[in-house]
C-alpha positions as CSV (number, residue, x, y, z in Angstrom):
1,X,31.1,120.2,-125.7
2,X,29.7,118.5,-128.7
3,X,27.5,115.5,-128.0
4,X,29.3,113.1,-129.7
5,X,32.6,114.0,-127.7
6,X,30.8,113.8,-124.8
7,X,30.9,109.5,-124.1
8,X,34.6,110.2,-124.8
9,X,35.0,112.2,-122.4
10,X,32.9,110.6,-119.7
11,X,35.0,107.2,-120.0
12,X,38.2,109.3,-119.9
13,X,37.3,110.3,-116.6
14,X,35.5,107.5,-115.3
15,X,39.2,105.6,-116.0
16,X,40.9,108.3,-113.9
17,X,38.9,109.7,-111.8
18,X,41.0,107.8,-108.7
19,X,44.0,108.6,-109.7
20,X,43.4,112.4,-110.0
21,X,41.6,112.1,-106.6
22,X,45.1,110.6,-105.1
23,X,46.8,113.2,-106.3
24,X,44.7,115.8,-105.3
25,X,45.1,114.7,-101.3
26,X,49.0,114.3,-102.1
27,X,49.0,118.2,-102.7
28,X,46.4,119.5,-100.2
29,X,46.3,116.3,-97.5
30,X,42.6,116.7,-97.3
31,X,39.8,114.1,-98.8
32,X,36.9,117.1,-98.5
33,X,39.5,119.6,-100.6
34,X,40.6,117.0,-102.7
35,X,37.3,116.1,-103.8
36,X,36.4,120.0,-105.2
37,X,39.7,120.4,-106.7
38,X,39.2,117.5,-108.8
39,X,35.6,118.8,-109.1
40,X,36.7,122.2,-110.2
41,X,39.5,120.4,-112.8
42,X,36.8,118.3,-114.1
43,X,34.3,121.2,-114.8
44,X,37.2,123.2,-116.8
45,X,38.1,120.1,-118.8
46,X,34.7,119.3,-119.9
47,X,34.2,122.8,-121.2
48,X,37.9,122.6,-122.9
49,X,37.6,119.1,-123.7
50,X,37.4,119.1,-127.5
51,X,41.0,121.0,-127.5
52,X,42.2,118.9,-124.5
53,X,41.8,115.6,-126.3
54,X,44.2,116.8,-129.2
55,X,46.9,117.2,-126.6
56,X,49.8,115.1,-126.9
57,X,49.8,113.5,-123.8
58,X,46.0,114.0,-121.9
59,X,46.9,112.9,-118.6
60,X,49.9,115.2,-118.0
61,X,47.5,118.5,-119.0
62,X,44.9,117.5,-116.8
63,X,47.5,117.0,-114.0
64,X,49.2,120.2,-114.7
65,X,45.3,121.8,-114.9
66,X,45.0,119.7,-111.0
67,X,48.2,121.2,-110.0
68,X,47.5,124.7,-111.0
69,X,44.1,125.0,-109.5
70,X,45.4,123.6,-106.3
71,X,48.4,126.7,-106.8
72,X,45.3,129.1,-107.6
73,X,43.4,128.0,-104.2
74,X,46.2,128.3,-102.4
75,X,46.8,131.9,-103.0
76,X,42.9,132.8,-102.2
77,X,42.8,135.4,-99.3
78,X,40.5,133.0,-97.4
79,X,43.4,130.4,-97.1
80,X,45.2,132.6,-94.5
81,X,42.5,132.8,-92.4
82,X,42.3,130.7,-89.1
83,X,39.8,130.6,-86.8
84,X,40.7,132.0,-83.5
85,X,38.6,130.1,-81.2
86,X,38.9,126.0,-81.2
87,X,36.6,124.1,-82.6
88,X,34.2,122.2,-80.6
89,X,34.7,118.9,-82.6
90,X,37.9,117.0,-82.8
91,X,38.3,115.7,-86.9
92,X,39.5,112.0,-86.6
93,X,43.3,112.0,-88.7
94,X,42.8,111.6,-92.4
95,X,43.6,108.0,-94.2
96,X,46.5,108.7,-96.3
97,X,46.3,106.7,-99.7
98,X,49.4,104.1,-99.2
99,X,51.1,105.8,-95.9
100,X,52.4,103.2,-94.4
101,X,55.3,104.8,-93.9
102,X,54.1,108.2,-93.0
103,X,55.3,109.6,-96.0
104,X,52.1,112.4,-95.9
105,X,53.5,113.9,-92.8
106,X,56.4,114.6,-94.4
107,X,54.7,116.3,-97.5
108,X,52.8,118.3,-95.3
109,X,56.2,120.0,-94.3
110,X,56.6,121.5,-97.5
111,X,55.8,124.6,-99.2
112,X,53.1,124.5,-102.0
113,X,55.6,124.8,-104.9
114,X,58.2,122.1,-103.4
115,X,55.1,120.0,-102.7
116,X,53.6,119.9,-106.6
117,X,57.3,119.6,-107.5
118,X,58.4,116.6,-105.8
119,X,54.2,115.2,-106.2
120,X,54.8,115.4,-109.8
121,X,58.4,114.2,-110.0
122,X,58.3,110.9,-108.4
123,X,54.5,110.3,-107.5
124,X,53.2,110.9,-111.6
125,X,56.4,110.2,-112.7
126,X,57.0,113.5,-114.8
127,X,60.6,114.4,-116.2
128,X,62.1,117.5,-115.7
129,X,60.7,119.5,-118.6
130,X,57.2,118.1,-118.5
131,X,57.1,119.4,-114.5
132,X,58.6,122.9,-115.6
133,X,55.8,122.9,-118.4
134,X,52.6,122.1,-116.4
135,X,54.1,124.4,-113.6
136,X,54.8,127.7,-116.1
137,X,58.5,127.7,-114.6
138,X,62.2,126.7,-115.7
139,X,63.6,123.5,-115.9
140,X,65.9,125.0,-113.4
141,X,63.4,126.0,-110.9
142,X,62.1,121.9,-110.9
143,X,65.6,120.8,-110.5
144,X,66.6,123.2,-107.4
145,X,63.0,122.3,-105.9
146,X,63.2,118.8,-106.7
147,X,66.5,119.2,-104.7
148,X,65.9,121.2,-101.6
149,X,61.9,119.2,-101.2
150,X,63.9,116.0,-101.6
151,X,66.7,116.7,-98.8
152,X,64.3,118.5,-96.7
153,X,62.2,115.4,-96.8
154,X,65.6,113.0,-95.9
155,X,66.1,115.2,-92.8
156,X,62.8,114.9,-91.7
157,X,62.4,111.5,-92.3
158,X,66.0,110.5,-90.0
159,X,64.7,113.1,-87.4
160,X,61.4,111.2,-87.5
161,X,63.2,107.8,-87.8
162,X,65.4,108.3,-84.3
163,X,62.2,109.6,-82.6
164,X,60.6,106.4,-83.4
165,X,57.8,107.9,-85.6
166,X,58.3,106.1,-88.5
């Protein structure tokens, strides 16, 4: 990065460095993983920033950069590994950002592409085209995922509803 760029970019992030953060727990409900995913994202930007700040529309590359890391982690082979004996120390629940109506349980339930889909959709508020862009797949692919997260979601949430846990 050129040092001039360089207050540029440390005010861009300063400005969204919460909001990346959100949406980093939205996708991997976890503050500790959260925090390096952005971490990670912001290391790659800085060294891509002077192309990154030509973009069109800033925000929506460095959530579709947030978004693809959190795919890339997912599909590490030390993800599917799990301990086999218990832990010794019970983790308290996480805070959920705004969960008041236990709207991050219900994400949990979904598979990582669904997730980003529906994370995207209505929590960054991205259309159709701009989701299927970030996400390297077809408008087609956001539409049936938006779809099937979003009444997989409803069921849950009427199942969770009559069992009094929302």
């Amino acid at each position: 990065m050129r040092r001039e760029d360089e207050p540029e970019y440390r005010e861009y992030v300063a400005a969204r460095l919460e909001s990346l953060r959100r949406i980093a727990f939205l996708l991997c409900h976890d503050w500790h993983a959260a925090d390096d995913l952005v971490s990670t994202v912001l290391l790659k930007l800085y060294r891509s920033w002077s192309r990154v700040r030509r973009a069109d529309n800033v925000d929506a590359y460095v959530r579709g950069m947030l978004t693809n890391a959190w795919l890339d982690e997912r599909r590490r082979p030390w993800r599917r590994e799990r301990p086999e004996a218990e832990l010794p120390e019970v983790a308290a629940a996480p805070v959920e950002p705004g969960d008041r109506t236990g709207i991050g349980r219900l994400l949990r339930s979904l598979g990582p592409r669904q997730r980003a889909v529906v994370v995207l959709r209505f929590y960054c508020d991205l259309s159709v085209e701009q989701t299927a862009n970030l996400l390297g797949i077809s408008e087609g692919t956001v539409k049936s995922q938006s779809a099937r997260g979003l009444e997989t979601l409803r069921g849950l949430a009427i199942e969770a509803n009559a069992e009094g846990r929302l």
